[in-house]
VEXDREN-2710 file (C-alpha; in Angstrom, 1 decimal):
% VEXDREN-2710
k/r/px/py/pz
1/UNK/73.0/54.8/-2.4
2/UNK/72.4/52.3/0.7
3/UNK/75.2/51.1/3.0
4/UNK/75.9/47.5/4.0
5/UNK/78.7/47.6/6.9
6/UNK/79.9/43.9/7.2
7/UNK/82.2/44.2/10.6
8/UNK/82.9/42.2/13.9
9/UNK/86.1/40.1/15.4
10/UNK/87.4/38.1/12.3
11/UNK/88.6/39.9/8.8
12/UNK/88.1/36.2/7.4
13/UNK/84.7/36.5/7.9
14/UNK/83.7/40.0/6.7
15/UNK/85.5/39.8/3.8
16/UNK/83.8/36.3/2.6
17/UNK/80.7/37.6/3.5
18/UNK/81.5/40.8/1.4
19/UNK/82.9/38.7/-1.7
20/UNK/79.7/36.7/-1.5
21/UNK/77.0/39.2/-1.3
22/UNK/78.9/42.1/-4.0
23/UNK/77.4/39.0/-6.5
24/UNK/74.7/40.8/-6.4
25/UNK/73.0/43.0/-9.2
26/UNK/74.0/46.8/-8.5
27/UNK/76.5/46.5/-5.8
28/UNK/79.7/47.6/-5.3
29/UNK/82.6/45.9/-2.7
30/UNK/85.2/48.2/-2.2
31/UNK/88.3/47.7/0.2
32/UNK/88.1/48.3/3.8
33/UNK/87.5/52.1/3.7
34/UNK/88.7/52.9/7.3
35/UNK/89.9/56.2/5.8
36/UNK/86.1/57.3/5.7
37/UNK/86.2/58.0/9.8
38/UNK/89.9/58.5/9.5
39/UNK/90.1/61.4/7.8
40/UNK/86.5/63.1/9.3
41/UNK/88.7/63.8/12.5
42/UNK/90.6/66.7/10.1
43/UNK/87.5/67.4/8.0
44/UNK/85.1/68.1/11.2
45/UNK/87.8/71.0/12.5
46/UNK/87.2/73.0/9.9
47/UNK/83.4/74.4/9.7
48/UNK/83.5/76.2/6.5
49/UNK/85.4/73.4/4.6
50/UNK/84.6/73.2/0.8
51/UNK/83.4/70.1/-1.0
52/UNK/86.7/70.3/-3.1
53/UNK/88.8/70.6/0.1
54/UNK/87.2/67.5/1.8
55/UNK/88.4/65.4/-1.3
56/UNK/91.9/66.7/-1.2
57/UNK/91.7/65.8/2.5
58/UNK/90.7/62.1/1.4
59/UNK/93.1/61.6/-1.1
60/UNK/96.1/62.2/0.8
61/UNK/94.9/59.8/3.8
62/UNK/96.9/57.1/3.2
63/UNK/93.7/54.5/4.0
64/UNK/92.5/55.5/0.7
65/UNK/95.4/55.3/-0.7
66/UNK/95.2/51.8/-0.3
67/UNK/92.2/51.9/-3.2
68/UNK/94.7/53.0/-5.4
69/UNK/91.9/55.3/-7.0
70/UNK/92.3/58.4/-9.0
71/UNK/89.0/60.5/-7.7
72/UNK/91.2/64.2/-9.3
73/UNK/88.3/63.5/-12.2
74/UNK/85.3/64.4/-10.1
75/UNK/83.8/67.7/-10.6
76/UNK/83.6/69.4/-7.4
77/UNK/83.9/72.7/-8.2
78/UNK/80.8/75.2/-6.9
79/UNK/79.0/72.1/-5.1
80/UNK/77.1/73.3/-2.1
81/UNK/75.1/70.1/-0.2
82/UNK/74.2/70.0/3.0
83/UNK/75.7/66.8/4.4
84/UNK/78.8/68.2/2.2
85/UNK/81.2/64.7/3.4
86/UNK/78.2/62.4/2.8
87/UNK/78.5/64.2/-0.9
88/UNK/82.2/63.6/-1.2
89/UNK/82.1/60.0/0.6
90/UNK/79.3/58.9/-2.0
91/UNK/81.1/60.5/-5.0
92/UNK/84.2/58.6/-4.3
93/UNK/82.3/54.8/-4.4
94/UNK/80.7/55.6/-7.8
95/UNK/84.0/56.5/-9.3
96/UNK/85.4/53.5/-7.7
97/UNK/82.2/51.9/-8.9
98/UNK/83.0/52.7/-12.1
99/UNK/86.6/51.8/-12.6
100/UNK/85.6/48.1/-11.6
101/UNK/82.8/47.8/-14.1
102/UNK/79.2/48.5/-11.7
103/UNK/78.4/52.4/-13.3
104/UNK/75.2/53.4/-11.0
105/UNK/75.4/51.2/-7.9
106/UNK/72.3/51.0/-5.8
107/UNK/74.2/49.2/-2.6
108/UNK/77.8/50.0/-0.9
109/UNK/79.0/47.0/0.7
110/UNK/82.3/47.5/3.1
111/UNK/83.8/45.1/5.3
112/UNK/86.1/46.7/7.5
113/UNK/86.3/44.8/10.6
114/UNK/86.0/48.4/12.8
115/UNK/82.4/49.2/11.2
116/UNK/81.0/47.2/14.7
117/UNK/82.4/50.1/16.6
118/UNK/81.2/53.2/14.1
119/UNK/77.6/52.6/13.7
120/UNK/76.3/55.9/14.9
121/UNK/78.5/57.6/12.7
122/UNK/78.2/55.2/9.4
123/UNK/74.4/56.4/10.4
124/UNK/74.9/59.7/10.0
125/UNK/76.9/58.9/6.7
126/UNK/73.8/57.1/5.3
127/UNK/70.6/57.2/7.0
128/UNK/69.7/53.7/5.9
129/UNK/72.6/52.0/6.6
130/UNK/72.7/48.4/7.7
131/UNK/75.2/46.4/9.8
132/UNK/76.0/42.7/9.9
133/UNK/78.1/42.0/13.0
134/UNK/80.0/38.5/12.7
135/UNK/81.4/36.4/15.6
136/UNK/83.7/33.6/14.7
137/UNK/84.7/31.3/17.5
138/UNK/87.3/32.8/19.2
139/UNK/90.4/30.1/19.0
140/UNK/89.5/30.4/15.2
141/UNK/90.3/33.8/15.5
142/UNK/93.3/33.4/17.5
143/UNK/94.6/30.5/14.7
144/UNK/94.7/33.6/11.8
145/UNK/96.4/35.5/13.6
146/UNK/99.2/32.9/15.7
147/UNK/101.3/33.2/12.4
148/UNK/101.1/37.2/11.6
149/UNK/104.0/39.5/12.9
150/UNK/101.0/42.0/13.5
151/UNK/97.9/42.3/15.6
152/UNK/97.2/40.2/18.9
153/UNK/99.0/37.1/17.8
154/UNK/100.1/35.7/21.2
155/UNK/97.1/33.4/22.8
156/UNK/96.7/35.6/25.2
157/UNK/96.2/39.0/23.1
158/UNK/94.1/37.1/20.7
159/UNK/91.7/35.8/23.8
160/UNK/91.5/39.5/25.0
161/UNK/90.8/41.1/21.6
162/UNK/88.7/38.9/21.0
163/UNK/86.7/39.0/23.7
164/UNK/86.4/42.8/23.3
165/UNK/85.3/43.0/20.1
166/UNK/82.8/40.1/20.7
167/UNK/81.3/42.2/23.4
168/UNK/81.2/45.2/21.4
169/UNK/79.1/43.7/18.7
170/UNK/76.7/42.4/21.0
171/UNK/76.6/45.7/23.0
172/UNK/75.8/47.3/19.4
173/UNK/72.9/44.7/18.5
174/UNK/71.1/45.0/21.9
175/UNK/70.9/48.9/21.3
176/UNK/70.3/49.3/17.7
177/UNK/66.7/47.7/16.2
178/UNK/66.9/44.4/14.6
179/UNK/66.3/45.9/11.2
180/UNK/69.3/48.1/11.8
181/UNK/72.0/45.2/13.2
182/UNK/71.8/41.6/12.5
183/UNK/74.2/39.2/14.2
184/UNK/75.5/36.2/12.1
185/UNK/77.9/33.2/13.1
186/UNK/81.0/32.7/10.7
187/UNK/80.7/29.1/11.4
188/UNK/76.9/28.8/9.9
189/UNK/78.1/30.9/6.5
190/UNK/80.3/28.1/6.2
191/UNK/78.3/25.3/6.4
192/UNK/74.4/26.5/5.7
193/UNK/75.8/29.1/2.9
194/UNK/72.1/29.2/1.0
195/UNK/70.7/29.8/4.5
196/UNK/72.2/32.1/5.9
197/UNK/72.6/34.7/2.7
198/UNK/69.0/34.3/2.2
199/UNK/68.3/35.6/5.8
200/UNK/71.4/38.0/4.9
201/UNK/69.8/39.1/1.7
202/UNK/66.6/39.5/3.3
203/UNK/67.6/41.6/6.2
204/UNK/69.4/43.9/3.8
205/UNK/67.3/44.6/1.0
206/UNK/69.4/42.3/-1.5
207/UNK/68.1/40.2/-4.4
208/UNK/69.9/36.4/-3.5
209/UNK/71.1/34.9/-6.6
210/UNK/73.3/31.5/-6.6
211/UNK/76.3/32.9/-7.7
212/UNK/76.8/34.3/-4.3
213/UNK/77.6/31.0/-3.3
214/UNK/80.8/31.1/-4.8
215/UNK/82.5/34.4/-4.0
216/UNK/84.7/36.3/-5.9
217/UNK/83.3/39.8/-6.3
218/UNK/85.6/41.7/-4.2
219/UNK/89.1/43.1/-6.0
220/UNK/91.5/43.0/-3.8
221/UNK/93.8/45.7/-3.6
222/UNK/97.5/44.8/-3.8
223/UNK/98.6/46.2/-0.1
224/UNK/95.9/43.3/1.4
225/UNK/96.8/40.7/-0.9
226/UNK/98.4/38.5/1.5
227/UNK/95.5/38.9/4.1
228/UNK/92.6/37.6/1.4
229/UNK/94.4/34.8/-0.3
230/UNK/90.8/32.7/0.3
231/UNK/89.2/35.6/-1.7
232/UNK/86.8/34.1/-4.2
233/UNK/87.6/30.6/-3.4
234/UNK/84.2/29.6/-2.3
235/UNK/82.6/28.3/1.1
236/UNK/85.3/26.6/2.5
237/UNK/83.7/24.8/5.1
238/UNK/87.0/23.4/6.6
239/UNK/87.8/26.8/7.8
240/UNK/85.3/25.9/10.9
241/UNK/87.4/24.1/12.6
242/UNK/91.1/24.3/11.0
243/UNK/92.3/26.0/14.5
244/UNK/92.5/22.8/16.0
245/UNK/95.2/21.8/13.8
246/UNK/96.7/25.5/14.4
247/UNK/96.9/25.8/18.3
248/UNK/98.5/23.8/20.6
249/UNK/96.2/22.3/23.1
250/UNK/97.9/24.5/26.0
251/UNK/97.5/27.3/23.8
252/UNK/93.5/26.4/23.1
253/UNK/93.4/25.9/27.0
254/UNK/94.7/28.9/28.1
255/UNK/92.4/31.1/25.2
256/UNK/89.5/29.0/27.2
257/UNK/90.4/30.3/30.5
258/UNK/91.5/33.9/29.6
259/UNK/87.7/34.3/27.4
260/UNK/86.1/32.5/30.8
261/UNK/82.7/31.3/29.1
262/UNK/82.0/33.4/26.6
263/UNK/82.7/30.5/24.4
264/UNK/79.7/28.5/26.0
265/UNK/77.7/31.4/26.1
266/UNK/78.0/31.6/22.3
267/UNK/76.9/28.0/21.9
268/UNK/80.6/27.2/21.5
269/UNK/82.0/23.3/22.7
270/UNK/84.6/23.8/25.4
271/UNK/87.5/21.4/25.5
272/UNK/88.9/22.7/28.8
273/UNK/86.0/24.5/30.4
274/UNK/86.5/24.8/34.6
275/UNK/89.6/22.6/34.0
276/UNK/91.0/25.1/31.8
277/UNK/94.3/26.6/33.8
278/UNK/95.8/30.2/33.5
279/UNK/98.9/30.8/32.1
280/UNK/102.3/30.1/34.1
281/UNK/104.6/33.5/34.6
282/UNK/106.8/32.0/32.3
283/UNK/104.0/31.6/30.1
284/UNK/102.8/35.5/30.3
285/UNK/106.4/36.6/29.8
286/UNK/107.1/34.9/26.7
287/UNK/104.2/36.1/25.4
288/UNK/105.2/39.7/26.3
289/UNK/108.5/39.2/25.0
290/UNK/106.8/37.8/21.5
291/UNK/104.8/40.8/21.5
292/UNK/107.1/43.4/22.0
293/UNK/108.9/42.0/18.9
294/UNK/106.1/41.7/16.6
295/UNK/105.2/45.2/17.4
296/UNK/108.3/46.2/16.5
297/UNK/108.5/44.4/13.4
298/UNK/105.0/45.2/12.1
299/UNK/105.6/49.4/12.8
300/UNK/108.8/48.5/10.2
301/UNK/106.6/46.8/7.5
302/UNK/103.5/49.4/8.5
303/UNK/106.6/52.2/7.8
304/UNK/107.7/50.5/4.9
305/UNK/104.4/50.3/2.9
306/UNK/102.9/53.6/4.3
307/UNK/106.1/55.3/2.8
308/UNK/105.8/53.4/-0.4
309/UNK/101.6/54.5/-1.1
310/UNK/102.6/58.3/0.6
311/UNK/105.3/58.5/-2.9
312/UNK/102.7/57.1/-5.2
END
């Protein structure tokens, strides 16, 4: 089975482009699977670990709990392999594979955000894995997030995630070969769709069809509902610039003066450029003060849910 790790700075974005491309003959989309490096920290102390050990390990992370997938069918009894978690890793998408209809699928497509920052070991997991890093404009970025009571939702966080992950992805490109890490703009998806699957497609090996254009091959798992209402909705090329309707201009000012000009550098307009002003200590305290309360309130729900999938 081949891997296609769709990650970078926008969950918008990778989980369109993983809707779109799961049209696709032979592929599977499954739901973010950050449980497959999450649970290799326990796996990896334990040498002598058996096959049937590494799955119960899995199945109690609650990540992949989030799948909501019964894998206690597999048979793993007497299985000696030598990459013994690739085994279990590759067992576990064809019985998800199965239980949504694809029954010997050739491509694994994920779209965890995170994959941009675990390419070395997603290597290891599948020797010919490919990655598409996607950048978004950053104050689009910053607009999904301005109304969540989790993740960097002040101006200020969102300009300095951002920015972080941004680099990362280009850090990862410059060091990997092009046939190994492509870099795509969120904003072209949206409005050269055919285009830029094509040169998608291509890259990875896929056979484009035109029902990618429209989305919708991705089942979203009830714990992320809320985060991929646009699921299979189409291109929605509005998206592109919908964050000037979302931030306020101080707020787009301040995101252009905290991300210096990695905008322009990324072929992004400015609106403030040089002119742009930092934020007030007023400004940086209310922020802080935001924060510290949406942390607080998104460890509740995070406490909440995890408690709810650890009784299922």
């Amino acid at each position: 089975m081949r891997g296609l790790f769709i990650g970078g700075c926008d969950r918008s974005g990778t989980t369109m482009l993983g809707s779109m491309l799961g049209a696709g003959n032979k592929i599977i989309v499954t739901p973010e699977s950050q449980f497959v490096w999450n649970a290799i920290g326990n796996i990896s102390l334990k040498p002598e670990i058996s096959t049937a050990e590494i799955f119960d390990e899995i199945s109690r992370n609650w990540r992949f709990k989030v799948w909501a997938t019964d894998i206690s069918g597999i048979n793993v009894s007497n299985i000696e392999v030598e990459k013994k978690y690739s085994y279990c890793i590759e067992e576990i998408i064809k019985c998800y594979s199965r239980n949504h209809g694809v029954d010997e699928p050739e491509i694994w497509i994920d779209h965890a955000p995170d994959n941009i920052g675990h390419i070395g070991f997603l290597t290891e997991l599948l020797d010919d894995a490919k990655f598409v890093h996607i950048i978004r404009d950053g104050r689009g970025v910053a607009s999904s997030f301005k109304n969540l009571n989790w993740g960097p939702n002040s101006i200020v966080d969102s300009a300095i995630w951002w920015r972080s992950k941004v680099a990362l992805g280009l850090a990862a490109s410059k060091m990997y070969p092009e046939d190994k890490v492509i870099t795509v703009k969120y904003e072209n998806i949206l409005h050269n769709p055919k285009e830029e699957l094509m040169k998608i497609c291509d890259f990875s090996n896929i056979e484009f069809n035109e029902v990618m254009l429209k989305g919708g091959r991705f089942n979203t798992p009830e714990y992320t509902k809320s985060q991929h209402d646009l699921v299979g909705k189409g291109v929605l090329s509005w998206k592109s610039e919908s964050w000037r309707d979302v931030l306020t201009e101080r707020e787009i000012e301040i995101f252009e003066y905290k991300t210096s000009e990695l905008l322009s550098y990324l072929e992004y307009e400015l609106l403030y450029g040089v002119k742009a002003k930092a934020p007030t200590k007023i400004e940086n305290m209310k922020y802080r003060l935001t924060g510290i309360r949406n942390v607080t309130n998104y460890l509740k729900q995070k406490c909440r849910k995890y408690t709810k999938l650890t009784e299922q």
